[in-house]
C-alpha positions as CSV (number, residue, x, y, z in Angstrom):
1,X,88.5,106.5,133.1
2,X,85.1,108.0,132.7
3,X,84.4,109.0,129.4
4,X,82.0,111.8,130.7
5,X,84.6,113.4,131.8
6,X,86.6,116.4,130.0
7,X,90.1,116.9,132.0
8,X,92.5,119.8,131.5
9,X,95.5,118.6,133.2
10,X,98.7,118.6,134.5
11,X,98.4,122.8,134.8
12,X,102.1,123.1,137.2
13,X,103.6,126.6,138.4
14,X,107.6,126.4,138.4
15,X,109.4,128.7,140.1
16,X,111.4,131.3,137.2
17,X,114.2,132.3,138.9
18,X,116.7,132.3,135.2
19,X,114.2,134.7,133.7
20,X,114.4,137.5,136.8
21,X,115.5,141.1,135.5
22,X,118.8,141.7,138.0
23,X,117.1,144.4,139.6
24,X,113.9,143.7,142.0
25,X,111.1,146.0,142.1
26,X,108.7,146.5,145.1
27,X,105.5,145.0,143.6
28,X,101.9,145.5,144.5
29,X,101.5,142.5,147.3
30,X,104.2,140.2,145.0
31,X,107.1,138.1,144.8
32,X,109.8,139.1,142.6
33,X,109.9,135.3,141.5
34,X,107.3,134.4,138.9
35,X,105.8,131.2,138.2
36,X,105.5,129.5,134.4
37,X,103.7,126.5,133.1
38,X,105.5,123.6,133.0
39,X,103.1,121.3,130.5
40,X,99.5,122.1,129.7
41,X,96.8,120.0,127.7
42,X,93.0,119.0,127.3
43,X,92.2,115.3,127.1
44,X,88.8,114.7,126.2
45,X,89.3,110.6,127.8
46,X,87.6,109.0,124.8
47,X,84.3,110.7,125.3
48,X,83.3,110.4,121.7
49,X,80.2,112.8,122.7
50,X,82.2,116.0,123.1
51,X,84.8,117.9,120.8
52,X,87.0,120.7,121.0
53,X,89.4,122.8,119.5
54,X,91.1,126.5,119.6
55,X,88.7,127.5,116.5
56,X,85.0,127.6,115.1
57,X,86.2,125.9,112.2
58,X,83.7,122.3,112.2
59,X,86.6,121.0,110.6
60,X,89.5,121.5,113.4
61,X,87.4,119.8,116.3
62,X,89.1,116.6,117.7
63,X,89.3,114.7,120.6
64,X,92.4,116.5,122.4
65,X,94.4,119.7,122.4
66,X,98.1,119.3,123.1
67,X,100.2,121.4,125.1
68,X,101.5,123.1,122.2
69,X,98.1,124.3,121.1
70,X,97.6,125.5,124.7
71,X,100.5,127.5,125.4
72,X,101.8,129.1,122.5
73,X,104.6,131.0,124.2
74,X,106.5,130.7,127.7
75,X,105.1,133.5,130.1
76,X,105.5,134.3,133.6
77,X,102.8,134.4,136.5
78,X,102.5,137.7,138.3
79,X,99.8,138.8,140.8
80,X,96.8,140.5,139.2
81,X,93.2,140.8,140.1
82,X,89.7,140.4,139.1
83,X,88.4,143.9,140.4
84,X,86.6,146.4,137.8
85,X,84.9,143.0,136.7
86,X,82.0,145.5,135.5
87,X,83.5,147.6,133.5
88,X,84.2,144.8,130.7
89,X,81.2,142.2,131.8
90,X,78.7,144.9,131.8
91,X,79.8,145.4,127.7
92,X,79.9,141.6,127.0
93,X,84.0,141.9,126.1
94,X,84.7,138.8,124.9
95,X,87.7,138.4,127.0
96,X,87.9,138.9,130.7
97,X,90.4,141.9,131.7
98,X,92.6,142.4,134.8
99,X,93.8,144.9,136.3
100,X,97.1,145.7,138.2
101,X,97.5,148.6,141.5
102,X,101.1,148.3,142.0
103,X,102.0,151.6,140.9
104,X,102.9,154.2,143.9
105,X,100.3,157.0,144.1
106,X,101.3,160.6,144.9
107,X,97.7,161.8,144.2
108,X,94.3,161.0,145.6
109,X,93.3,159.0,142.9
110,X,95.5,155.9,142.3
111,X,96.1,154.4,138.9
112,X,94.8,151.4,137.8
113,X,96.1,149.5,134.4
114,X,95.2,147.0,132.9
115,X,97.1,144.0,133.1
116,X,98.6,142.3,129.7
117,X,100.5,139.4,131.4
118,X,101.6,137.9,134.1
119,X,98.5,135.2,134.4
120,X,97.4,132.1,131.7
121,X,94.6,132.7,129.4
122,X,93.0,130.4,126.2
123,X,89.9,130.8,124.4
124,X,88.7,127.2,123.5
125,X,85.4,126.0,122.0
126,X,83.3,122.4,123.0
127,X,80.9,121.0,120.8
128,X,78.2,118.5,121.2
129,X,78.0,115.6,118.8
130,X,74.7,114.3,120.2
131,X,72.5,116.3,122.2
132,X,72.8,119.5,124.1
133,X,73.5,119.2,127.6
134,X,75.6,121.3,130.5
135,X,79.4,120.5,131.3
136,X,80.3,121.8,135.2
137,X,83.4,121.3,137.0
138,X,84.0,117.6,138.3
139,X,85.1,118.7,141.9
140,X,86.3,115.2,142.7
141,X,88.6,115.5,140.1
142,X,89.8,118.9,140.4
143,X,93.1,119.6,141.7
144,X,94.8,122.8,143.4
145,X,98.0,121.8,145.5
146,X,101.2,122.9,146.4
147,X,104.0,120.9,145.2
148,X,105.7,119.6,148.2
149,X,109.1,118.3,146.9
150,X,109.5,121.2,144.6
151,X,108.4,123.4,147.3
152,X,111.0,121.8,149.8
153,X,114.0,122.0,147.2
154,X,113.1,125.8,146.8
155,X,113.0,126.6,150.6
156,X,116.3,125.0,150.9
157,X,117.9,127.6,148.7
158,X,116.1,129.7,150.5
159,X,117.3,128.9,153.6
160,X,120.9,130.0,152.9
161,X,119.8,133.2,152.3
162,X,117.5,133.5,155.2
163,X,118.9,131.3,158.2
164,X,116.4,132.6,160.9
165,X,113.8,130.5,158.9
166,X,113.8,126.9,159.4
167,X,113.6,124.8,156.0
168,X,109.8,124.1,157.4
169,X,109.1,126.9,158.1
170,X,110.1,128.4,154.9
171,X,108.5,125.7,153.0
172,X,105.1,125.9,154.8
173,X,105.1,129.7,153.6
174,X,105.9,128.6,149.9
175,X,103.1,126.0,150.4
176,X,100.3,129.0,150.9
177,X,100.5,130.3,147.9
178,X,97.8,127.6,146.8
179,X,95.3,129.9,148.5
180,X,95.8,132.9,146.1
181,X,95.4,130.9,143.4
182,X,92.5,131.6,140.9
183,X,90.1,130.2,138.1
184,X,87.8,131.8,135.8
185,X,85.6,130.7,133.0
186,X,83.9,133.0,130.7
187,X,81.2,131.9,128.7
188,X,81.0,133.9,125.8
189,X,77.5,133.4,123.6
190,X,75.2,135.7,123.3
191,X,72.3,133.8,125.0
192,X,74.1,132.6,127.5
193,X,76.9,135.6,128.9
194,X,78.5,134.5,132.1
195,X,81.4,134.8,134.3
196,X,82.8,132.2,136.8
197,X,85.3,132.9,139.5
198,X,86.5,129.7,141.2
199,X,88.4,130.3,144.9
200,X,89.7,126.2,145.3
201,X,90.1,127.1,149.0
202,X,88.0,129.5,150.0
203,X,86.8,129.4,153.7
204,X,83.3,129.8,154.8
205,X,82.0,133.8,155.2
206,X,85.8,134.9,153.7
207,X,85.6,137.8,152.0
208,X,88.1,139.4,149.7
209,X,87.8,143.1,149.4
210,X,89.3,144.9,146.3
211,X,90.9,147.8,148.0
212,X,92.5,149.6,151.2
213,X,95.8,151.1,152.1
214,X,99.3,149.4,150.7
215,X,102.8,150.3,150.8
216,X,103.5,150.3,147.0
217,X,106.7,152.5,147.3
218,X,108.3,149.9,149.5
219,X,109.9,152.4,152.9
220,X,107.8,150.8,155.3
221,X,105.0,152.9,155.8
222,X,101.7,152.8,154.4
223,X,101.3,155.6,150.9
224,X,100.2,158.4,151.3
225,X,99.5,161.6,149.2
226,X,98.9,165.6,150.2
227,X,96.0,167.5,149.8
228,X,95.2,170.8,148.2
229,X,95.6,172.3,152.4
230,X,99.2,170.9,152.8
231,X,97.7,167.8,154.7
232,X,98.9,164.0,154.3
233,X,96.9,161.5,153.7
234,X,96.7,157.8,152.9
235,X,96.1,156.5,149.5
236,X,93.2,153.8,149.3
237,X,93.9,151.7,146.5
238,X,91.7,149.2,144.5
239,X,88.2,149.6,143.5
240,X,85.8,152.0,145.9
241,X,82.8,153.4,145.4
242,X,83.4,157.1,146.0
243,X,87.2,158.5,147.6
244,X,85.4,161.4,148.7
245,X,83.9,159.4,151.0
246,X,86.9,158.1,153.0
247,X,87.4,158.3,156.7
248,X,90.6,159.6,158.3
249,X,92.0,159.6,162.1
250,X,93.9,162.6,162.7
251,X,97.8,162.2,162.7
252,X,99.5,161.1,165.9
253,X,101.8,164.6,165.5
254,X,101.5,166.4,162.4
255,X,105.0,168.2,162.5
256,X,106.5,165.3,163.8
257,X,109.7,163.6,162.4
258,X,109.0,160.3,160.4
259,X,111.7,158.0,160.8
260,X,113.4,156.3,158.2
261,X,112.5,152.2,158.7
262,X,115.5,149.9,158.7
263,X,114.8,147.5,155.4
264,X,113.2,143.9,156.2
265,X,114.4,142.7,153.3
266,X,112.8,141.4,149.9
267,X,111.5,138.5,151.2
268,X,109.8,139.6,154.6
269,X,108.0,142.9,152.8
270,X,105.0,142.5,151.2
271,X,102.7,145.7,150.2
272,X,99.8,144.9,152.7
273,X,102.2,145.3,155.8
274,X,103.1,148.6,156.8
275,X,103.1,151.1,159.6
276,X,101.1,154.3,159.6
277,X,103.2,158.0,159.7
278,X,103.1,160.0,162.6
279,X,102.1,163.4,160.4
280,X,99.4,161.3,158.4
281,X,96.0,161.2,158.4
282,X,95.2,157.4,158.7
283,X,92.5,155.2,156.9
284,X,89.8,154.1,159.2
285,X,88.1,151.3,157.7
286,X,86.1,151.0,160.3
287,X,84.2,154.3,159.6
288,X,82.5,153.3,156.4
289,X,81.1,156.8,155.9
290,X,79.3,155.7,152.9
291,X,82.3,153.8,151.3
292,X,82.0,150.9,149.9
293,X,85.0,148.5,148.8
294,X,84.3,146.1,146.3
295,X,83.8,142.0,146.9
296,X,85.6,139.6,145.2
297,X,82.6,137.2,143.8
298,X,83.7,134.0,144.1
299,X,82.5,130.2,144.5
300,X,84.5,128.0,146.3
301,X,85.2,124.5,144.5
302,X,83.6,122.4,147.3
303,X,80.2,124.5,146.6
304,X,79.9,123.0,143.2
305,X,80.0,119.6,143.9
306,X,75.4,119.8,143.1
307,X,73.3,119.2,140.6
308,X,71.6,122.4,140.0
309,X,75.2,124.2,140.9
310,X,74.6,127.8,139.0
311,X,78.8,127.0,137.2
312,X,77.7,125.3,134.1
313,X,78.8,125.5,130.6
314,X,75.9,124.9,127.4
315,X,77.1,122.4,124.8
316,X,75.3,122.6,122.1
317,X,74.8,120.0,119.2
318,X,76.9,121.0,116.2
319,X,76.6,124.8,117.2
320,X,80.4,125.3,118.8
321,X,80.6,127.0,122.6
322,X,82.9,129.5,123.5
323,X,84.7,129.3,126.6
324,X,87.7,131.7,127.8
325,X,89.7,129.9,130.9
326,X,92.0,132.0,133.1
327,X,94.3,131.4,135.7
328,X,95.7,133.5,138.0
329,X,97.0,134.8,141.2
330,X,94.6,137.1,142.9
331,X,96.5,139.9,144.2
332,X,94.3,141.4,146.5
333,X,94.2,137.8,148.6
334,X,96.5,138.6,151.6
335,X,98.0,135.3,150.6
336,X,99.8,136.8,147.9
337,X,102.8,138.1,149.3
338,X,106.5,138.0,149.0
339,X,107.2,135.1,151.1
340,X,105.7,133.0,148.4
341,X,107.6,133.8,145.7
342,X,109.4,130.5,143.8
343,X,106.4,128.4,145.0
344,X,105.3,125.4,143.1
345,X,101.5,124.5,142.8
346,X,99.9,121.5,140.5
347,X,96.5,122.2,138.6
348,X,94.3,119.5,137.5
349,X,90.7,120.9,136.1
350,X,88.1,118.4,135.1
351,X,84.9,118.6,133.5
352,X,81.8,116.1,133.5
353,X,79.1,116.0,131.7
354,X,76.0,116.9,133.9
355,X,72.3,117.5,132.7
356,X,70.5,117.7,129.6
357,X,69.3,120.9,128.3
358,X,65.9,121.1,128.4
């Protein structure tokens, strides 16, 4: 085993099914399933050169962390997102913030909370114990899959309850939510403030945009809210730049009935897909009108495989680095829907050594 190397492995989503509340909520562009860490720990592989531990104190530095020291309670994985990056990163927080839309607006302006679970997050520290040099992410070594056999056992169940969907077909579905899957490393030291958001799959000129239209209240149709003239109107979630600013086609038939949409069922819903109202003014996204919808910023793992790669973290010589490491499901990615709930995906996250500092 390279002892250059710094591996945080065996990182594996199960699905939670025991620790469900009885009744099901329509969440922002979730599954009602949640996902939990199996097993969790950092071995350092005998590299003698670099310690860590979950405090400042010289004294606690070691060679490993166990799981135990990891994951100090069982939680459950929920879909959260990365938006609003700015209003914490712009104040150096120490620790990066998400944030969570699956509230149902009635008003123009959409809440936005902060999320408090439903995603893994440790603050570690790495010290040198020879010179100062940068750590990156070893790409060859980094792994974000789906779980295959897991995956296959849980579309079985499935299966029973959904018998139009073959047991491929189902598990193909489980197997996508891989690409929803995030990593972020904060480096917190006051010389050197930066913020890393890893997409493992990411696909060349992909963009994920923080915000648009969703059907939060779960009836089938896209939200909407009415204006101060009686009028109906979508609600554009997520972060924008101005709401004023939004562009609206005129309603199909403004007195018209709405009918009522037959239920598709837990499992075929999701909050990105939805009809538009007759009587509602509709979102046109294609008429930016001056609005702007924030970017998720982003590197895909296959970008960092370089030398000068810009996703480095300073190890200093007997002056400890802080790191914060978060994983995640991004819920804007359209990948994070319902038909993924009770999926299985396997982490492996590895670290080499890669240039002195100079």
């Amino acid at each position: 085993m390279n002892k250059r190397r710094i591996i945080l492995s065996s990182l594996v989503g199960m699905a939670a099914i025991a620790a469900l509340s009885v009744s099901l909520t329509w969440a922002w562009y979730a599954s009602s399933d949640r996902l939990k860490i199996n097993s969790f720990e950092i071995d350092l592989s005998g590299n003698v050169q670099l310690l860590m531990s979950t405090s400042k104190e010289l004294d606690s530095f070691k060679e490993g962390l166990t799981r135990e020291e990891l994951v100090e309670n069982e939680f459950l994985f929920a879909p959260v997102s990365s938006m609003h990056r700015d209003t914490w990163f712009n104040q150096k927080a120490d620790t990066p913030i998400f944030y969570d839309s699956s509230t149902p607006s009635l008003t123009e302006i959409p809440s936005v909370e902060e999320a408090s679970s439903g995603f893994f997050q440790k603050r570690i520290y790495l010290l040198s114990t020879f010179v100062d040099y940068y750590a990156a992410l070893d790409v060859e070594q980094c792994t974000f899959a789906y779980n295959e056999e897991l995956n296959s056992l849980r579309a079985q169940d499935l299966h029973k309850e959904y018998p139009e969907l073959s047991v491929d077909e189902i598990t193909q579905k489980l197997n996508s939510l891989r690409d929803c899957l995030r990593m972020s490393i904060l480096v917190n030291e006051e010389d050197y403030y930066r913020y890393y958001v890893i997409d493992p799959y990411k696909q060349e000129n992909e963009d994920i945009l923080f915000g648009g239209v969703l059907d939060n209240d779960g009836d089938g149709y896209y939200d909407y809210y009415t204006d101060e003239h009686g009028n109906k109107k979508e609600v554009v979630y997520g972060e924008v730049n101005d709401l004023s600013k939004v562009a609206y086609d005129d309603p199909v038939n403004p007195n018209g009935e709405v009918e009522s949409l037959e239920s598709k069922g837990h499992y075929f819903g999701n909050s990105f897909t939805a009809k538009n109202r007759i009587d509602t003014y509709t979102f046109n996204k294609a008429n930016s009108n001056g609005l702007e919808i924030a970017k998720e910023e982003s590197y895909a793992l296959k970008d960092l495989d370089e030398y000068d790669t810009e996703v480095v973290i300073p190890c200093y010589h007997g002056k400890p680095t802080e790191i914060v490491i978060s994983i995640y499901l991004e819920g804007w990615d359209q990948a994070c829907i319902n038909n993924t709930m009770g999926a299985c995906f396997d982490t492996n996250i590895s670290f080499k050594l890669l240039r002195r500092i100079l």
